[in-house]
N, C-alpha and C positions, 0 to 999 in steps of 0.2 A: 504493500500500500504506500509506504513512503516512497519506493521508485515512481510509484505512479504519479503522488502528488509533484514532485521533485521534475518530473517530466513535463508535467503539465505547464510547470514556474516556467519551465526553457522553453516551451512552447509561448509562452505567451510575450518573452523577453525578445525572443526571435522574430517574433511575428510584429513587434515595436520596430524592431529592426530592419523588418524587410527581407529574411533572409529563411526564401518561400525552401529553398533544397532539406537547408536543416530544420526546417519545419516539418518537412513530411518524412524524414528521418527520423524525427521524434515521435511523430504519429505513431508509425508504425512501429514503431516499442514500445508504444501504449497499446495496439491494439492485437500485438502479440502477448503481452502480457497480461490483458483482460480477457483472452478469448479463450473459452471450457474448453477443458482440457479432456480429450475424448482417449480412453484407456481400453483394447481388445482383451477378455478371457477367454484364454481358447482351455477348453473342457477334454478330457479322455469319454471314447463312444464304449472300450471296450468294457464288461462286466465278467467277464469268465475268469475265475481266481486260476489260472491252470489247468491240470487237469484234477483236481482236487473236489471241483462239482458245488466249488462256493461262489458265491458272486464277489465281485469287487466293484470298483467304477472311483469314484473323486468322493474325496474326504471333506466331509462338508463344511466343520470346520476352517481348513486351507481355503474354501471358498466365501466364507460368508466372512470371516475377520478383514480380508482387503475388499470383498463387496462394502462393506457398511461405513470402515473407512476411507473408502476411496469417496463414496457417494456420498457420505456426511461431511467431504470437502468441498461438493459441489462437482467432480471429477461425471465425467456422463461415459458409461460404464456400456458394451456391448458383450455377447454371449455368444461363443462359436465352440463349434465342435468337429470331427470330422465326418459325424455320418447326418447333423443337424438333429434338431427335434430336442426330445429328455436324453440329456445324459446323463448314466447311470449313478446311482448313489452307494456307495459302498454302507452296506446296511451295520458294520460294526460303527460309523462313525454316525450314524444316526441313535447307538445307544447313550442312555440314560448318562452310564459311566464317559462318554465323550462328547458329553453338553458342555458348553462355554455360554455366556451370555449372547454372543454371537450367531450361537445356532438354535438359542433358545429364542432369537430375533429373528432368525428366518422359516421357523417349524410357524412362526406365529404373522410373515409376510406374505400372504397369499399376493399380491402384487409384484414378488420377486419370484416367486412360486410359479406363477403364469409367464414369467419371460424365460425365464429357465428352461422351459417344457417346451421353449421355441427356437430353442439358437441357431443361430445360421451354420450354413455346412463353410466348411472350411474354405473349401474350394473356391466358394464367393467373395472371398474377403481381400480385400485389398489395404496394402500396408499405407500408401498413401493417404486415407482416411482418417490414423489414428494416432496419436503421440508415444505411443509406449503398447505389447504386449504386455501382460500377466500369464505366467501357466499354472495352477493350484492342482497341488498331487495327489493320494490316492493313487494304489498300485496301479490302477489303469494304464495311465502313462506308458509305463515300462514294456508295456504290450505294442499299443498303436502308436501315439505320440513321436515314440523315439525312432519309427519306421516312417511316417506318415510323411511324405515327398512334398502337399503341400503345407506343412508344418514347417519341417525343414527349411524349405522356398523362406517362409513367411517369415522366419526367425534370421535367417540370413540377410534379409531385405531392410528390416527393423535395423540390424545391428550398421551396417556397411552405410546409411541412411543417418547413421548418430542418434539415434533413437531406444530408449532404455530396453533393456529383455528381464525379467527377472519370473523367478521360478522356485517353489519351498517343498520340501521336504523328496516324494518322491517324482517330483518334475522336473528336477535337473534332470532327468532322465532322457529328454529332450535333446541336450545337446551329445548324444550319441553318434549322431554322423551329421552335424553338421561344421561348415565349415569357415573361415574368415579370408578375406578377400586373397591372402596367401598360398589357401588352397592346405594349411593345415587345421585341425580340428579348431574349433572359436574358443573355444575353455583354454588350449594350449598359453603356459605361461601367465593365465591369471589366476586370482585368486576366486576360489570356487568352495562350495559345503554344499551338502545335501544329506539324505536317509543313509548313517550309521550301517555298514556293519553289524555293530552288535545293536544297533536298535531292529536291523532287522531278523539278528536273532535271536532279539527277545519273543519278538512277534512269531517264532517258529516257521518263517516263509522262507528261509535262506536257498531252500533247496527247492523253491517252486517257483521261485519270480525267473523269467528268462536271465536278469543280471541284476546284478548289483550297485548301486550307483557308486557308490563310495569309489568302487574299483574300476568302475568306467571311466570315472572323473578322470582319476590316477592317470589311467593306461592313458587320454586323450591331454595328459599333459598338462593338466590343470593342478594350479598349488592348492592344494585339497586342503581342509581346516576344517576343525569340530569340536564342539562345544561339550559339557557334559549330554551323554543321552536324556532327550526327552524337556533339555532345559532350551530357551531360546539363545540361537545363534545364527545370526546373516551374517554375509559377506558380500562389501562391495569393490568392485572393479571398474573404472570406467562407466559404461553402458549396462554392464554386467551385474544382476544384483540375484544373488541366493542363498536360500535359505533351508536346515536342516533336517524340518521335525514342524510337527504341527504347531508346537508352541512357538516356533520363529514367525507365524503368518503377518500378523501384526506387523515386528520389525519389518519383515522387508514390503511390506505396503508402505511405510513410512519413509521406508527411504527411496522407494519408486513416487511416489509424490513429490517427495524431497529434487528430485529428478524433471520432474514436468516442468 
């Protein structure tokens, strides 16, 4: 708000002045810095926990703590997926035991309820449109996400574009084969965190998720970091912002704002 007023003083100083060039130069840093700031979630379609015959899909939590915060900044917030429609809710993060006030917010917003159930397919989405992705985890991810060509595409486009990417707990999973305008993996040489290891063998899945992020990270050259299990820890990089565990959601909503 004070850049703005401050803008405004030079505007009007300039404009005593005569001196119309640095007047519409100031404009228009006022009217990039007033204008909402539009933020893409892109969501996991798949729901098959493996071959195990449980369901999985996005952790709702990871969704709803940067939904609530991003929107109670005023931040205008889109829904994508890649198969479009509802995607899947992984039913252990709809229990009792993994309410937050967060998701005790959205079991009770039938208005986020109904856009949810709509998101657009992937393939329509255009990087152009929006100031920053989000991706919110839940195993899903690790299935489709970290394969999905136009995710890839989209995440590539964001970053090479100076445009923020960030992603918590198991959606760094995403940057699996993608890559940076070098042509080596995007994570390579930054600093990166995501889903533990040993948090995911607390969860007994170690042997059922196609991989493991911790070790993807690793192998695609990213400076890996991690916080105690299950406590919050982000990491930011540039462009680059992720986050480890459900309880990081928050943090790195904060600093993907912090970004805009």
């Amino acid at each position: 708000m004070k850049k703005i007023i401050t803008a405004i003083f030079a505007i009007t100083l300039l404009a005593s002045c005569g001196n119309k060039k640095e007047v519409k130069k100031v404009s228009d840093t006022i009217e990039k810095a007033t204008k909402t700031k539009k933020v893409l979630f892109v969501l996991t379609s798949h729901e098959n926990l493996g071959d195990t015959g449980h369901k999985t899909g996005f952790w709702i939590e990871e969704f709803a703590t940067p939904y609530y915060t991003l929107k109670d900044k005023g931040v205008e917030i889109t829904l994508a997926s890649p198969k479009g429609g509802q995607p899947p809710i992984d039913p252990n993060s709809a229990a009792e035991t993994a309410a937050t006030e967060s998701t005790k917010r959205f079991d009770n917003d039938k208005e986020t309820q109904a856009i949810l159930a709509k998101t657009l397919k992937l393939a329509d989405i255009n990087e152009a449109d929006y100031d920053a992705v989000f991706y919110p985890g839940g195993h899903g991810p690790l299935w489709d996400l970290s394969e999905d060509k136009n995710s890839i595409t989209l995440i590539e486009s964001f970053y090479k574009n100076n445009k923020p990417v960030a992603a918590v707990c198991h959606a760094p999973a995403i940057f699996k084969n993608t890559k940076g305008t070098d042509g080596k993996p995007l994570v390579n040489g930054k600093k990166v965190t995501g889903f533990t290891n040993s948090e995911e063998a607390a969860v007994k899945l170690t042997d059922v998720v196609p991989f493991l992020v911790e070790d993807m990270l690793k192998a695609n050259g990213g400076v890996y970091t991690k916080g105690l299990d299950w406590q919050p820890h982000a990491v930011e990089d540039g462009n680059l912002i992720t986050g480890q565990n459900p309880a990081s959601s928050e943090l790195v909503a904060e600093k993907l704002f912090a970004k805009l």
